[in-house]
MMTF fields as JSON, N, C-alpha, C and O atoms, coordinates in Angstrom:
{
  "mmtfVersion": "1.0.0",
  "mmtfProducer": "UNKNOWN",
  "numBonds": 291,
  "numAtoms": 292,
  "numGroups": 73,
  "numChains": 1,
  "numModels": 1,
  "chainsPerModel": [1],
  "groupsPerChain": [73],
  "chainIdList": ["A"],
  "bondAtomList": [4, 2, 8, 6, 12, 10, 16, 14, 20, 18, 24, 22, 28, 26, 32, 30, 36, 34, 40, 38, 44, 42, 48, 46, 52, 50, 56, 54, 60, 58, 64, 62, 68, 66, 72, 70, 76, 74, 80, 78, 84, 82, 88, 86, 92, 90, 96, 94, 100, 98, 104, 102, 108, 106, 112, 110, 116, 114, 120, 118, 124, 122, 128, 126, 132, 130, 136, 134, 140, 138, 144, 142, 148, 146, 152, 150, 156, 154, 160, 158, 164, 162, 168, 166, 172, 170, 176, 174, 180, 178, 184, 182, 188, 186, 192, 190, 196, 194, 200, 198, 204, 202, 208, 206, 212, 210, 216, 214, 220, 218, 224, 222, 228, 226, 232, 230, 236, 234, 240, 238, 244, 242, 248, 246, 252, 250, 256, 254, 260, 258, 264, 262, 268, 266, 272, 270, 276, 274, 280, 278, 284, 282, 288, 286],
  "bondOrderList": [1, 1, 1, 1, 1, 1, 1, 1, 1, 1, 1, 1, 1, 1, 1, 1, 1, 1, 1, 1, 1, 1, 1, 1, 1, 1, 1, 1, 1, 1, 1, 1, 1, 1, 1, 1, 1, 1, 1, 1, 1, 1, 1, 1, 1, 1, 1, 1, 1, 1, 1, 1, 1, 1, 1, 1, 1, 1, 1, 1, 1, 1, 1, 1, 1, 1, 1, 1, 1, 1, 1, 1],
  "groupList": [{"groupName": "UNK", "atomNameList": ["N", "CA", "C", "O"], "elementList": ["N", "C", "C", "O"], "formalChargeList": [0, 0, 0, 0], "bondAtomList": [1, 0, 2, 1, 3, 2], "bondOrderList": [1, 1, 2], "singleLetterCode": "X", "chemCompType": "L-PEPTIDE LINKING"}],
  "groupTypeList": [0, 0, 0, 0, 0, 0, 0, 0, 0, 0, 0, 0, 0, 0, 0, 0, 0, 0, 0, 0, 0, 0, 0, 0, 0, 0, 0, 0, 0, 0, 0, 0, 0, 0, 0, 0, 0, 0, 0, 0, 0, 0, 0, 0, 0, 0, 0, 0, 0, 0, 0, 0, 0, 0, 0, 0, 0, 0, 0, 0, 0, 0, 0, 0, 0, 0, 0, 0, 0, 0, 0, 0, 0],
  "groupIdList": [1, 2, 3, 4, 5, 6, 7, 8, 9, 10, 11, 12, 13, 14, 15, 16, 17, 18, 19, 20, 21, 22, 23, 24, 25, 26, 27, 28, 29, 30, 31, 32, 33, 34, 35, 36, 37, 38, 39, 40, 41, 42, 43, 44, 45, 46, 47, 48, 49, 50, 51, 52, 53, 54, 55, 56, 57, 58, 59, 60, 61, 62, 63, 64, 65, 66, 67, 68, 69, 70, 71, 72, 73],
  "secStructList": [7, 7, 4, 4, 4, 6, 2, 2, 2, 2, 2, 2, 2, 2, 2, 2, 2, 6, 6, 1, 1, 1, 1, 1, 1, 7, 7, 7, 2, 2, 2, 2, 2, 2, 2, 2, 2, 2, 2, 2, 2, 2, 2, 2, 2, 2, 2, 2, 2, 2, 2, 2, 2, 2, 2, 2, 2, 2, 2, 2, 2, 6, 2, 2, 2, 2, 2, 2, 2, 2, 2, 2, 7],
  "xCoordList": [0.786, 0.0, 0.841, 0.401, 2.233, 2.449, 3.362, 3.347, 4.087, 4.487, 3.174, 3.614, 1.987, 1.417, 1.105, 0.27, 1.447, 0.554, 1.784, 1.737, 3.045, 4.051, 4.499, 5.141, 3.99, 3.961, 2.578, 2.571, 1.531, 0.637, 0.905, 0.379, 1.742, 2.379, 3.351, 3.478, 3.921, 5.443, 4.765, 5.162, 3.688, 3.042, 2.447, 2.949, 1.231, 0.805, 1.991, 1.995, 3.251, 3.949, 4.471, 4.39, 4.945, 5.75, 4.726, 4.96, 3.787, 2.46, 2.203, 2.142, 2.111, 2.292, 3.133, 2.853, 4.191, 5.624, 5.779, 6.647, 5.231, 5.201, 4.952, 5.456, 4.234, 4.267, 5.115, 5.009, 6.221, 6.68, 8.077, 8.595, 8.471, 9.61, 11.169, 11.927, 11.293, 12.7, 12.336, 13.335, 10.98, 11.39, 11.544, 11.534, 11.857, 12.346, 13.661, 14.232, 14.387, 15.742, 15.876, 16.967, 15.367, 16.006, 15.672, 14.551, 16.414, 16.874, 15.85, 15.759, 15.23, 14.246, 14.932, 15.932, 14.871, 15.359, 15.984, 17.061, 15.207, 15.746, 17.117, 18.226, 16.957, 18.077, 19.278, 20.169, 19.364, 20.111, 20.64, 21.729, 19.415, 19.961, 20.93, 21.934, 20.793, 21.229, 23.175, 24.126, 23.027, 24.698, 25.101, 26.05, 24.525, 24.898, 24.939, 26.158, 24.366, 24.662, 26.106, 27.084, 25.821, 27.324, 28.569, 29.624, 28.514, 29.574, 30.381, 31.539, 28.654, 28.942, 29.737, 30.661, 29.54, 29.879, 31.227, 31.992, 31.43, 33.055, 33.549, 34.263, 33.282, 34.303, 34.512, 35.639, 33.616, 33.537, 34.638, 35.203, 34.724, 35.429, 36.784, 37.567, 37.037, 38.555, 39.3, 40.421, 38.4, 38.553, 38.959, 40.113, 38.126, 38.476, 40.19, 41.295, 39.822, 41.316, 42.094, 42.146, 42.665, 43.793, 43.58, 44.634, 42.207, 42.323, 43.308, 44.341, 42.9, 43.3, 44.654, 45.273, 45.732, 46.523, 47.393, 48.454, 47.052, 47.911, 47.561, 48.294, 46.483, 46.485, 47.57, 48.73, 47.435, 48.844, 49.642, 50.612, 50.156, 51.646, 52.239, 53.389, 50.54, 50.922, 51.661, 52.874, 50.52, 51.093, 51.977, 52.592, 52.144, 54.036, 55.086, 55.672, 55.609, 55.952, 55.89, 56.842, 54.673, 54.733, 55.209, 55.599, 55.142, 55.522, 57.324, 58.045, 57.732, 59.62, 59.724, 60.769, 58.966, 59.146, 59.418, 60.28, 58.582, 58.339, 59.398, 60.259, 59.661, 60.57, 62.085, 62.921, 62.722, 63.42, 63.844, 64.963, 62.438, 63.011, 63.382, 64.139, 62.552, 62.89, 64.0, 64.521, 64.739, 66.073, 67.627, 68.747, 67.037, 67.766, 67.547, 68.205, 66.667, 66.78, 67.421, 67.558],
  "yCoordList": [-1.196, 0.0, 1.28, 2.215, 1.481, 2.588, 2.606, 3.76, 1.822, 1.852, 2.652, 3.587, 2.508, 2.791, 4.213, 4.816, 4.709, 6.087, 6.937, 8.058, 6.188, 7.083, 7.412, 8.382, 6.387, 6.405, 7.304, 7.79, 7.294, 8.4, 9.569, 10.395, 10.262, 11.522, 11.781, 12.864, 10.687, 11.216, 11.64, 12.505, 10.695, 11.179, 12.646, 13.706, 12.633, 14.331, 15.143, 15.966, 15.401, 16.12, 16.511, 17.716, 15.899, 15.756, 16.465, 17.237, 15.884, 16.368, 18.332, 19.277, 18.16, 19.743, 20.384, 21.345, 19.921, 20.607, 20.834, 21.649, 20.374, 20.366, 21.591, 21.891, 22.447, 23.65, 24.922, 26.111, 24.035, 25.46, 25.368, 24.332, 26.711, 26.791, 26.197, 25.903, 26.158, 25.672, 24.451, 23.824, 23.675, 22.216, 21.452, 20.309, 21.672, 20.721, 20.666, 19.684, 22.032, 21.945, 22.806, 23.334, 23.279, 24.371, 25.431, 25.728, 26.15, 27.814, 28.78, 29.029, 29.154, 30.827, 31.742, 32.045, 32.33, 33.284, 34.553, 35.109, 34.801, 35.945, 35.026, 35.545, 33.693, 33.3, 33.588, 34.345, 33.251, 33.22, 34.361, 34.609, 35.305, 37.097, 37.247, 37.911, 36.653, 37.324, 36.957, 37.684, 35.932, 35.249, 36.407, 37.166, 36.469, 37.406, 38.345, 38.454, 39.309, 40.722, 40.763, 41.493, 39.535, 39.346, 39.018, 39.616, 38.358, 38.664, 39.73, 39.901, 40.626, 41.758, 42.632, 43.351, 42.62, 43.24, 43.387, 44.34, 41.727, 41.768, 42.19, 43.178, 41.359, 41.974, 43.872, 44.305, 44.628, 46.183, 46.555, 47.632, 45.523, 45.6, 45.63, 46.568, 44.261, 43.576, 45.049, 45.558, 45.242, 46.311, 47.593, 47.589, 48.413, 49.597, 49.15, 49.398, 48.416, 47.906, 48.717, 49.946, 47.894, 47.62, 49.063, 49.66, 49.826, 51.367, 52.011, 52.553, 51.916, 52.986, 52.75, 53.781, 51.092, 50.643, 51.624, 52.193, 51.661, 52.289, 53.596, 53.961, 54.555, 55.708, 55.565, 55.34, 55.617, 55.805, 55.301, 55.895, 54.396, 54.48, 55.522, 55.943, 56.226, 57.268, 58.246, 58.449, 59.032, 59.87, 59.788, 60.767, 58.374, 58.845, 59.149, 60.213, 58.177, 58.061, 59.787, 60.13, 60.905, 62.081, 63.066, 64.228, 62.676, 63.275, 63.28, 64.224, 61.892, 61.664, 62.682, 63.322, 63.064, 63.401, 65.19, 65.882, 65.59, 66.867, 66.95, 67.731, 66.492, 66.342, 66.309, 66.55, 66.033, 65.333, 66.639, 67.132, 67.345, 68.466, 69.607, 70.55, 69.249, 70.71, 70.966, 72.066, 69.532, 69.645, 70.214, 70.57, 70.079, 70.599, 72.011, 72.586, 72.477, 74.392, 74.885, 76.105],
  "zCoordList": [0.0, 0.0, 0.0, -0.669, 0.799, 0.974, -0.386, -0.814, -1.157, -2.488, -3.352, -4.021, -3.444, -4.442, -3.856, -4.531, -3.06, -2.715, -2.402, -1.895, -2.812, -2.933, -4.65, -5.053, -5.386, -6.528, -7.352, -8.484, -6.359, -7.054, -6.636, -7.381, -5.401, -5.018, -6.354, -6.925, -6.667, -7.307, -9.031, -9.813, -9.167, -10.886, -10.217, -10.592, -9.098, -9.293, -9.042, -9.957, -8.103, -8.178, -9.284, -9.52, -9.975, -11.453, -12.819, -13.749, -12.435, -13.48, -13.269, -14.055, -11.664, -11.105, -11.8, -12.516, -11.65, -11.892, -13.401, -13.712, -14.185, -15.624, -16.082, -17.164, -15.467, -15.804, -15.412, -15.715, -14.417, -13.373, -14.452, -14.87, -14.732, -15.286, -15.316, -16.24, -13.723, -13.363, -12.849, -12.497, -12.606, -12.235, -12.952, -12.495, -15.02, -15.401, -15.591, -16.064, -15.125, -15.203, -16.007, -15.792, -16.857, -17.832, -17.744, -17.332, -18.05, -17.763, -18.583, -19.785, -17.622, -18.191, -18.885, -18.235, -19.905, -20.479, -19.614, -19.829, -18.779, -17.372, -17.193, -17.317, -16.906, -16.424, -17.615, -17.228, -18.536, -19.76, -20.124, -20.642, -19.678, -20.184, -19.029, -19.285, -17.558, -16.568, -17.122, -17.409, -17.06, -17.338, -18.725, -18.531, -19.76, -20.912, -20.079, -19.943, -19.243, -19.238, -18.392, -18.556, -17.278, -16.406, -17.405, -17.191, -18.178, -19.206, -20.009, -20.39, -20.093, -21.19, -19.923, -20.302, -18.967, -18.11, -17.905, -18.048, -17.372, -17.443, -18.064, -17.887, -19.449, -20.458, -20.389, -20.146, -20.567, -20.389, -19.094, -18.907, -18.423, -17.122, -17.422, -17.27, -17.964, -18.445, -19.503, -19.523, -20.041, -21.956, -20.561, -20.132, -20.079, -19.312, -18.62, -19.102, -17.332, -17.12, -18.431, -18.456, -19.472, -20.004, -20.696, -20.913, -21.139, -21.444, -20.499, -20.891, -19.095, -18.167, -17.955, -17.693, -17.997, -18.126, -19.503, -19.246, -20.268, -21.611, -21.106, -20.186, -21.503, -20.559, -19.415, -19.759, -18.842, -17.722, -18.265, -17.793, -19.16, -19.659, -20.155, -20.025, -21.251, -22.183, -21.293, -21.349, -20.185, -19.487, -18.528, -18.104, -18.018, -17.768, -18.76, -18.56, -20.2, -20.834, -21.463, -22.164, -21.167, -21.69, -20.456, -20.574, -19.835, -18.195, -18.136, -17.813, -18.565, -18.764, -19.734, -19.611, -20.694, -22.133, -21.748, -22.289, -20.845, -20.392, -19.394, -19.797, -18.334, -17.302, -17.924, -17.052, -19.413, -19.869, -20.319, -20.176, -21.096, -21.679, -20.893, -21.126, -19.74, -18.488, -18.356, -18.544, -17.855, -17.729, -18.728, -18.362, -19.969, -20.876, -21.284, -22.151, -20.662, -20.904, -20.262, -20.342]
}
């Protein structure tokens, strides 16, 4: 008896669940956009970094350049 009335819980649960988005395991579009925007993100993250990285090379590299010439007037 208690086999069969754990086996008619497990069909209505499952039958329930057939309609809920994440209980068959796959990913809602919200979910899908969320990971894309966290990506787009990084990357915008990683790209600035290595901008602000060359920027400050420039302006030291123009700073020696200025400092370089001070000294020779």
């Amino acid at each position: 008896m208690p086999a069969d009335s754990i086996e008619d819980y497990q069909k209505t649960v499952q039958s329930e669940d057939e309609e809920v988005p994440l209980a068959d395991g796959g990913k809602t579009p919200v979910q899908s956009r969320c990971v894309l925007h966290f990506f787009i993100i990084l990357a915008v993250f990683v790209l600035e970094l290595f901008y602000i990285r060359s920027r400050k090379k420039k302006q030291l590299r123009y700073f020696a350049i200025e400092e370089a010439s001070a000294h020779m007037r």
